[in-house]
C-alpha positions in Angstrom: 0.0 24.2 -2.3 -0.4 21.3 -4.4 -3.3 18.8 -5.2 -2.7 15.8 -6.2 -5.2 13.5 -7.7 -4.8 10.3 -8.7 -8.8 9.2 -10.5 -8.7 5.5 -11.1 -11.2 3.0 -12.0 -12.8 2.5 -8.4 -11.3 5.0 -6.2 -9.8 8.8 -6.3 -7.5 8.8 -3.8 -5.7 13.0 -3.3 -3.5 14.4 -1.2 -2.0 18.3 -0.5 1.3 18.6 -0.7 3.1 22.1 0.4 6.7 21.1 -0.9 7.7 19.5 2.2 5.0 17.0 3.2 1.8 15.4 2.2 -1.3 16.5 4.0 -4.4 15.1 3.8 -4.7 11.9 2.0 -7.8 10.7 1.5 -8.8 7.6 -0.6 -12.5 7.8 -1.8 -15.1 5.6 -3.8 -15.3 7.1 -7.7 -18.9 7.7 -7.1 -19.1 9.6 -4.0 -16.5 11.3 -5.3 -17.6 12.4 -8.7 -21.5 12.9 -6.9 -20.1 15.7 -4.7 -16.4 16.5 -4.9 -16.7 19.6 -2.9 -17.0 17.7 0.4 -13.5 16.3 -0.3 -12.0 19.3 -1.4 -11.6 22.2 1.4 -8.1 23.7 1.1 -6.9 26.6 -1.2 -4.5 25.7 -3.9 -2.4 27.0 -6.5 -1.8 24.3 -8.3 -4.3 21.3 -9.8 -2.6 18.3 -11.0 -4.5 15.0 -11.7 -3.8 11.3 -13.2 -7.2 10.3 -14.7 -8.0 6.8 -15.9 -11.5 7.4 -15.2 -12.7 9.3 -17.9 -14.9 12.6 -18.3 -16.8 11.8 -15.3 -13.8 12.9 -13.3 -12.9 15.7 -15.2 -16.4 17.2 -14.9 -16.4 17.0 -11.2 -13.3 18.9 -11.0 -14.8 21.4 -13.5 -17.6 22.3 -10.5 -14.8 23.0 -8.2 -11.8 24.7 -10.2 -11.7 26.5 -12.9 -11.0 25.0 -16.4 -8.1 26.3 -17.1 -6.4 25.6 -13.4 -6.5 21.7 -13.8 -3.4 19.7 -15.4 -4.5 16.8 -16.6 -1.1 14.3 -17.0 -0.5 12.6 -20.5 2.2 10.3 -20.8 5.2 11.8 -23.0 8.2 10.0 -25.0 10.5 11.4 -22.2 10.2 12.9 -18.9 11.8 12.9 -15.2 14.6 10.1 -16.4 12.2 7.9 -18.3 12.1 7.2 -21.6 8.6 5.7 -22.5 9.0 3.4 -25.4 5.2 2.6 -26.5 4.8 2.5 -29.9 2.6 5.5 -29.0 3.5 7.1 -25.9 0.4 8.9 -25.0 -1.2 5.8 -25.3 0.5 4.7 -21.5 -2.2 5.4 -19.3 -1.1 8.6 -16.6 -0.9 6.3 -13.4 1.4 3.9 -14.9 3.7 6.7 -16.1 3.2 8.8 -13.1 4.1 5.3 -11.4 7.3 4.6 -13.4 8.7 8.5 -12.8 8.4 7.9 -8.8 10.5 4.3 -9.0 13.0 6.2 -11.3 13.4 8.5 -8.4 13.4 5.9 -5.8 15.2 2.7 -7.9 17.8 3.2 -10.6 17.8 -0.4 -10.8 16.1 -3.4 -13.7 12.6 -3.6 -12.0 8.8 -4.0 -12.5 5.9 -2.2 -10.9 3.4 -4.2 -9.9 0.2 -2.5 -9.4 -2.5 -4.5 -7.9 -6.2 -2.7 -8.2 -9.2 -2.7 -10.4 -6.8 -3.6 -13.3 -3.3 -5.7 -12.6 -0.3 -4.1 -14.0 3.1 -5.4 -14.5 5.5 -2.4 -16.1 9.6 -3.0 -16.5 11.8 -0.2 -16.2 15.2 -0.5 -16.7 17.8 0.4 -14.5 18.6 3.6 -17.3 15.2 4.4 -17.6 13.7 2.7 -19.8 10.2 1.3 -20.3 10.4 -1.5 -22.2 6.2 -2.2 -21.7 4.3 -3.9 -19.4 0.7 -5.7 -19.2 -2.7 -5.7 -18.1 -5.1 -8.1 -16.8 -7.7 -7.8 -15.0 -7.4 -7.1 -11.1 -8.5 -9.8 -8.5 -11.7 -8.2 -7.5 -12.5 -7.8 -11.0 -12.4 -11.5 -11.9 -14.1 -12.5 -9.2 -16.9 -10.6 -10.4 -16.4 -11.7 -14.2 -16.6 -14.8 -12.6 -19.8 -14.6 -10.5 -21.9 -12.8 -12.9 -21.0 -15.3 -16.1 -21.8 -18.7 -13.9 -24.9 -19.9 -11.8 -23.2 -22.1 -9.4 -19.7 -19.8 -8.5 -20.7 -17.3 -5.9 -18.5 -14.7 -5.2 -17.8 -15.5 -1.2 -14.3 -15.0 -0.3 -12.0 -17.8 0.1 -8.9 -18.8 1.2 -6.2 -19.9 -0.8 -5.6 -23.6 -0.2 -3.2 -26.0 -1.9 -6.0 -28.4 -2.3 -9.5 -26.5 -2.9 -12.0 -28.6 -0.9 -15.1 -25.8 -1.2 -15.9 -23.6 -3.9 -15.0 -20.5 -2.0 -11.2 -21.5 -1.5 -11.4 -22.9 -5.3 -12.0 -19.2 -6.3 -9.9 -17.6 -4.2 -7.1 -19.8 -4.8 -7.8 -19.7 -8.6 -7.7 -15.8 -8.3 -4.3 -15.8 -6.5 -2.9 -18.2 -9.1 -3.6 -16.2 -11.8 -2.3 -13.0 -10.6 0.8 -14.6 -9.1 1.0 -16.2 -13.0 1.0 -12.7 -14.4 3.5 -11.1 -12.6 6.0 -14.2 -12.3 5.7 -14.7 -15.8 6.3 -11.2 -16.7 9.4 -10.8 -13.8 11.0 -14.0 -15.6 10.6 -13.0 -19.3 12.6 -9.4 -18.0 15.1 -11.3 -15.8 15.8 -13.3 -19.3 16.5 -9.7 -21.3 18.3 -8.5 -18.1 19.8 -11.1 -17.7 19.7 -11.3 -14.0 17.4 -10.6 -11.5 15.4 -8.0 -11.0 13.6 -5.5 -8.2 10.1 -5.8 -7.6 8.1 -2.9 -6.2 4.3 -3.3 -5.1 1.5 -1.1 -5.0 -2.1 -0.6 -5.1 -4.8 -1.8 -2.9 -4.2 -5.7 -3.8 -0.7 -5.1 -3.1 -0.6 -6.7 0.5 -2.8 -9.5 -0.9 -0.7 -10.8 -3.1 2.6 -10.3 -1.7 2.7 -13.2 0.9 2.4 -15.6 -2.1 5.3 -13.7 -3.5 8.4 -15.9 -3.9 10.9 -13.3 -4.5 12.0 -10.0 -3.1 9.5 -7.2 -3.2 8.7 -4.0 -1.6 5.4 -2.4 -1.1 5.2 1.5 -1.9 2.1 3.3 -1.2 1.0 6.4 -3.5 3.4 6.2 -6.6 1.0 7.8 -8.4 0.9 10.8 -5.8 4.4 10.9 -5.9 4.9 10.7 -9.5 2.6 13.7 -9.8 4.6 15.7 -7.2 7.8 15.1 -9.2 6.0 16.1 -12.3 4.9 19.6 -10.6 8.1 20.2 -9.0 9.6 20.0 -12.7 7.0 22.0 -14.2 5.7 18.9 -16.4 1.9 19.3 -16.0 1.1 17.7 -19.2 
């Protein structure tokens, strides 16, 4: 049996998989996580396999449930699963995006981006022979709504709705929020449909991804778990680091 962890920024979301299905899935706040992982973690395993952006925190809460030595911890490599990862420094990618790219190489082998809409936005472009030509960062809706709160006196951070013509501060936000996001990833899709020269796929994820997608003016498809599946593919190859 498998376990699958993907630690990110906010949440830890995990999932058993016993090479036919998942089992399981669970999605679960970083803290209550890291305060008692135990509670979250009941099945046997043989095998510990985990994507973590989040730092030590997560990797000493796994340390009070497994044993050292049992936990993979995924580092982005030059090559792996079909993808080639062309960072300047390939460790560098962070282990959800690369997890990410192996499980729309196995889905896709078309030009697309990976959208992944959470505490961080992320727009990566993988080519339809596997490469990764880069992608970017910005920071995720919730997170600029925050910025945004905590830096001003008058902006509080009530949700909105998004409104061609703002008339309250609440829609402003949102709508400002939406804009910028949707900026990111159009601007991104066009500069790769320019090198492709032609259009590309567009596959979303991440707990934004229904947000944003009805403002979407293109094609898209929303795909929960890449991350998940990206590790499963990495185990079933034998690729724990």
């Amino acid at each position: 049996m498998l376990l699958a962890i993907d630690a990110g920024n906010s949440f830890v979301k995990l999932a058993y998989h016993d090479g036919q299905v998942w089992l399981d899935s669970q999605r679960i706040l970083l803290l209550d996580f890291c305060r008692e992982p135990k509670q979250y973690l009941q099945r046997p395993v043989l095998k510990v396999m985990v994507s973590n952006v989040a730092g030590k925190i997560v990797q000493k809460a796994l340390e009070t449930v497994f044993p050292q030595q049992s936990i993979y911890f995924i580092n982005a490599a030059a090559f792996t699963y079909g993808v080639r990862n062309q960072y300047a420094e390939p460790e560098q990618l962070g282990a959800d995006r690369w997890c990410a790219l192996i499980a729309v190489r196995e889905l896709i082998q078309e030009d697309c981006v990976i959208v992944s809409l959470g505490t961080a936005l992320t727009v990566d472009m993988l080519t339809s022979d596997g490469r990764f030509l880069g992608g970017v960062i910005a920071p995720g809706m919730q997170l600029m709504r925050m910025a945004l709160a905590q830096a001003t006196d008058a902006v509080a951070p009530a949700v909105g709705r998004v409104s061609t013509f703002p008339s309250n501060t609440a829609d402003a936000v949102q709508t400002g929020l939406t804009y910028a996001a949707l900026g990111v990833i159009e601007k991104t899709i066009a500069d790769f449909e320019k090198q492709c020269q032609g259009p590309v796929s567009c596959i979303l994820t991440g707990g934004g991804a229904i947000e944003i997608s009805s403002y979407l003016t293109r094609p898209f498809k929303v795909v929960d778990n890449l991350v998940l599946d990206g590790i499963r593919l990495l185990a079933q190859q034998g690729n724990a680091a």
